[in-house]
C-alpha positions in Angstrom: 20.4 26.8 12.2 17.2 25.3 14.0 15.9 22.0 12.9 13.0 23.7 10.9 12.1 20.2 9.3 10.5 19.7 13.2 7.9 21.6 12.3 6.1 19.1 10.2 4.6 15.8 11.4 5.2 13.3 8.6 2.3 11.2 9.9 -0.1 13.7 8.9 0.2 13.5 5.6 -0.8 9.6 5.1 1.1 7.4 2.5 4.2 9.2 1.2 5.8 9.1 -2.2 9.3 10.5 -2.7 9.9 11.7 -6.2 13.9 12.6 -6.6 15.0 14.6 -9.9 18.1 13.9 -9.1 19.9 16.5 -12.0 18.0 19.3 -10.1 19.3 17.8 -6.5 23.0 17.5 -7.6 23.0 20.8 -9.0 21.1 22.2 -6.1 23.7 20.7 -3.7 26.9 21.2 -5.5 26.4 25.0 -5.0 26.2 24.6 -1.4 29.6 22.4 -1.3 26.8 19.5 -0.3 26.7 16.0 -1.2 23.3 13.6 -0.3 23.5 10.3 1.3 20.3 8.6 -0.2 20.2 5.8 2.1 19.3 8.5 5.0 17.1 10.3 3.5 15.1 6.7 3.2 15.8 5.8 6.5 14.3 9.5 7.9 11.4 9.2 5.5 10.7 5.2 6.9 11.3 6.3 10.2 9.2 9.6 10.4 6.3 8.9 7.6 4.2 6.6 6.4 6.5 5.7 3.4 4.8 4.2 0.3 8.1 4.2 -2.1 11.0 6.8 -3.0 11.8 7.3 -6.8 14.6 7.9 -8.3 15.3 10.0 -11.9 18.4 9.8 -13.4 20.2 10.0 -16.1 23.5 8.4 -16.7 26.4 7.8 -19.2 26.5 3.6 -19.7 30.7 3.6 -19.1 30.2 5.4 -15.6 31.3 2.9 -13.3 31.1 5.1 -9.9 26.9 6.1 -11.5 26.4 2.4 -12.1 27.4 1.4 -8.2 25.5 4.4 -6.7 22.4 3.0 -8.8 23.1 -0.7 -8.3 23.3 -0.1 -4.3 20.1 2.1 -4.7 18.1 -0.5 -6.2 19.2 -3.0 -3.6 17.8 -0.9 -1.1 14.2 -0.5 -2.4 14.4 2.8 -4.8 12.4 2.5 -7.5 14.9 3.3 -10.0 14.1 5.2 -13.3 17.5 5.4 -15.4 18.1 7.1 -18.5 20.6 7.1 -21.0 22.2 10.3 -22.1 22.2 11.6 -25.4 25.0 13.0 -26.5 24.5 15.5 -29.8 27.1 16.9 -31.9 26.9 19.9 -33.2 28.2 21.7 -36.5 31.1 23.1 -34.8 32.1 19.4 -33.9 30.9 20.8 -29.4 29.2 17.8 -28.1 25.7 18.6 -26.3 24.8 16.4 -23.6 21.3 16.4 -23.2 18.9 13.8 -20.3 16.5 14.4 -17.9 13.8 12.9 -16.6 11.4 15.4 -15.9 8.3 13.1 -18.6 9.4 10.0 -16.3 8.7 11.8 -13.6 5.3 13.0 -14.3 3.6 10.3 -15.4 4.7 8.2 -12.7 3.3 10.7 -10.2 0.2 10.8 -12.1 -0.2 6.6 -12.5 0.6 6.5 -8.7 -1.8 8.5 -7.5 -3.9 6.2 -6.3 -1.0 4.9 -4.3 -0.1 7.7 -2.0 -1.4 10.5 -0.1 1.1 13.1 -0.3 3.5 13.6 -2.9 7.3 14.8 -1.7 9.1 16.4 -4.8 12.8 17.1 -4.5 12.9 19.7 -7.4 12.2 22.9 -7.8 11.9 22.8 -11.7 9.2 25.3 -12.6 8.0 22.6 -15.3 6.8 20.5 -12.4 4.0 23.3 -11.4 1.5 22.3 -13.7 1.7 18.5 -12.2 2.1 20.0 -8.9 -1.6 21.4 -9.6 -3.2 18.3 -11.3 -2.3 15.8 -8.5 -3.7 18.3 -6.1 -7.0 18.4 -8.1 -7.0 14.2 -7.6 -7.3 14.9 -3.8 -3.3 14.6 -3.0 -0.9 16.5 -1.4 2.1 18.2 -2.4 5.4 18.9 -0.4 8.4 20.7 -2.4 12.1 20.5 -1.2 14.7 23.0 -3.1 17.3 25.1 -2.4 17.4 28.7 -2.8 18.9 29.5 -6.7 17.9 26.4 -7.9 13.7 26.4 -6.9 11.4 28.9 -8.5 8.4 30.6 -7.4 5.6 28.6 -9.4 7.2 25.6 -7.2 7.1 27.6 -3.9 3.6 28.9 -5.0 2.1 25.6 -6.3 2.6 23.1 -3.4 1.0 22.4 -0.2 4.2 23.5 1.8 7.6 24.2 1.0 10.7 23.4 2.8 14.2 24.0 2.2 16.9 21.2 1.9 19.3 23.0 4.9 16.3 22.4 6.6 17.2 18.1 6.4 20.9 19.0 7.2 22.1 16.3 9.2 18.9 14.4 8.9 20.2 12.9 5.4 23.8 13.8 6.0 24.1 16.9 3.5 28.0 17.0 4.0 31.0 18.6 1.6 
């Protein structure tokens, strides 16, 4: 497949924020067979753009080990980290429910930071993001959505500035099995 990610020039788009739910990229990726190296999707986005900060959204169980070293390295490199505790719920037929996201987190730092980029990069394509999607637009910014097919829906596609598919940063960020 062409390097369709060529087709934009980062340097456009002024200051860039990346915003990371990174439930919806895990799950987006494990259905291609595809694992993320973080670290090069930060170097592309320094190297290509005028990089203001990336942000990451997670949510994590405390006894994790593995989570806690991906998130310690992460912070150590510069991503603004956002970590949540899962809840876990039981339920009357003693199931447990295991329930975090960090789709409020999220929002409101995109909305508090507007002042501090020019184009917002989502990597979601969680419908509920439309609506913010919309009001940072109306504040004079920019929006750029990456998804992959399955796991984006059409108010995402429909709501930002441009869209662009994840295959699309392939071997830019190292999307490997």
């Amino acid at each position: 497949m062409a390097n369709n990610n060529q087709q934009i020039n980062w340097q456009n788009y002024g200051r860039i924020a990346v915003f990371i739910d990174v439930a919806n990229v895990v799950y987006s990726l494990k259905d291609l067979g595809w694992r993320i190296d973080y670290k090069k999707l930060q170097q592309y986005f320094k190297n290509h753009s005028k990089l203001a900060d990336i942000y990451f959204y997670y949510s994590t169980n405390k006894e994790n080990v593995g989570q806690a070293n991906l998130l310690e390295m992460l912070a150590r490199k510069g991503f603004k980290m956002v970590v949540k505790e899962v809840k876990i719920i039981k339920l009357k037929n003693g199931e447990q429910l295991f329930k975090g996201n960090c789709d409020v987190e999220l929002t409101i730092d995109m909305i508090d930071l507007i002042p501090a980029y020019d184009t917002a990069v989502l990597l979601s394509g969680d419908s509920d993001f439309a609506p913010l999607i919309k009001y940072v637009q109306k504040h004079g910014k920019k929006v750029i959505a990456i998804s992959t097919r399955n796991h984006v829906s059409k108010e995402i596609i429909s709501a930002s500035d441009k869209f662009m598919w994840f295959n699309w940063f392939k071997n830019d960020w190292n999307l490997t099995a």
